[in-house]
C-alpha positions as CSV (number, residue, x, y, z in Angstrom):
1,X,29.5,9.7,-30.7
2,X,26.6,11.4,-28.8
3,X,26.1,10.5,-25.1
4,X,22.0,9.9,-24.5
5,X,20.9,10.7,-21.1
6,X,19.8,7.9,-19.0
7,X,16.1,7.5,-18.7
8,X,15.1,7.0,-15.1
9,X,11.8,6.8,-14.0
10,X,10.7,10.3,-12.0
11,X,11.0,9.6,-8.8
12,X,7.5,8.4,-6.7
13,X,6.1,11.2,-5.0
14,X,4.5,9.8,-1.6
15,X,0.7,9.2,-1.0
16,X,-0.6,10.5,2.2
17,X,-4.4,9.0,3.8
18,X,-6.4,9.3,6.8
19,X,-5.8,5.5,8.3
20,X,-9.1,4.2,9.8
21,X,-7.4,1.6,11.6
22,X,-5.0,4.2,13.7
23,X,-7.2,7.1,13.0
24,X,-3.7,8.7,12.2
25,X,-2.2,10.1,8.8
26,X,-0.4,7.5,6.9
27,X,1.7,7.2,3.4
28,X,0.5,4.8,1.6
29,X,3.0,2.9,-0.8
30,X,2.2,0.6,-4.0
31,X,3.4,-2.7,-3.8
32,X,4.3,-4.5,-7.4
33,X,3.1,-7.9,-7.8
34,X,6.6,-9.0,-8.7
35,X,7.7,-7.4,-4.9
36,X,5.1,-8.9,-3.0
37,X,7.1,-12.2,-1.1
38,X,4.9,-13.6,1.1
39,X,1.2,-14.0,2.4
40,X,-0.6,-11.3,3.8
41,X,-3.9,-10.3,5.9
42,X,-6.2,-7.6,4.3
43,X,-7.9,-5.6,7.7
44,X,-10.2,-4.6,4.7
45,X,-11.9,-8.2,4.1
46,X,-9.8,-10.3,6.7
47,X,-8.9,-12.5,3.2
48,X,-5.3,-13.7,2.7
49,X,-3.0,-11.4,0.4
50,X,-1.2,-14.1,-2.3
51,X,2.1,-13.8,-2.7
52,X,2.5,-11.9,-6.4
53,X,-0.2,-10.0,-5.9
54,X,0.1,-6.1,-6.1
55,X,-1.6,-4.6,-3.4
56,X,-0.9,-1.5,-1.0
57,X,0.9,-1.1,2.2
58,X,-0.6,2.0,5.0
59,X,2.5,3.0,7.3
60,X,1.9,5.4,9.8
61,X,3.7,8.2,10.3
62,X,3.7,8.1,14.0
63,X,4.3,4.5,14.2
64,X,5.7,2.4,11.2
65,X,5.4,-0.7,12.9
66,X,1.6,-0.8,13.2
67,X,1.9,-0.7,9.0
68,X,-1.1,-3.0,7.4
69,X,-1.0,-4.4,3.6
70,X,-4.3,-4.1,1.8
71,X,-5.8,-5.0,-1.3
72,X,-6.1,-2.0,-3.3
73,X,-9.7,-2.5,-3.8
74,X,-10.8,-2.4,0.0
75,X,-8.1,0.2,0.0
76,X,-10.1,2.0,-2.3
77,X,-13.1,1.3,-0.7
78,X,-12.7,1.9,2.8
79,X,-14.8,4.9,3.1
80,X,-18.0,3.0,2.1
81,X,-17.3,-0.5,3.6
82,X,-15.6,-0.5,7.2
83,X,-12.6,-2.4,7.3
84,X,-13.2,-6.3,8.8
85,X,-16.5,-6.1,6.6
């Protein structure tokens, strides 16, 4: 019998951004809805982040404990609407 290779997933390649919040370079990381655990702030609206809901996470690289979770869509839109708006 034949031995098929396992089929794992390539692995992520990292996501680099400017941070407006730091002004800093940051990775930015996909959270999965079925990861995200607990309430979170969004420094994009100031609205609550559910837990199970998919969203992003900005680390940056010079200080990983100033990381902020996001919704993806203020994440996405943070060059035309200023985070807190």
């Amino acid at each position: 019998m034949a031995h098929r290779k396992s089929q794992r997933p390539a692995p992520k390649r990292a996501i680099f951004a400017h941070d407006p919040l730091t002004g800093r370079t940051a990775e930015v990381r996909a959270i999965q809805p079925h990861a995200a655990q607990k309430p979170y702030r969004c420094p994009g609206c100031r609205q609550e982040i559910a837990p199970g809901v998919g969203h992003v996470v900005v680390v940056p690289l010079a200080d990983a404990s100033e990381r902020r979770h996001w919704h993806t869509a203020c994440w996405e839109n943070r060059a035309t609407r200023p985070p807190g708006w």
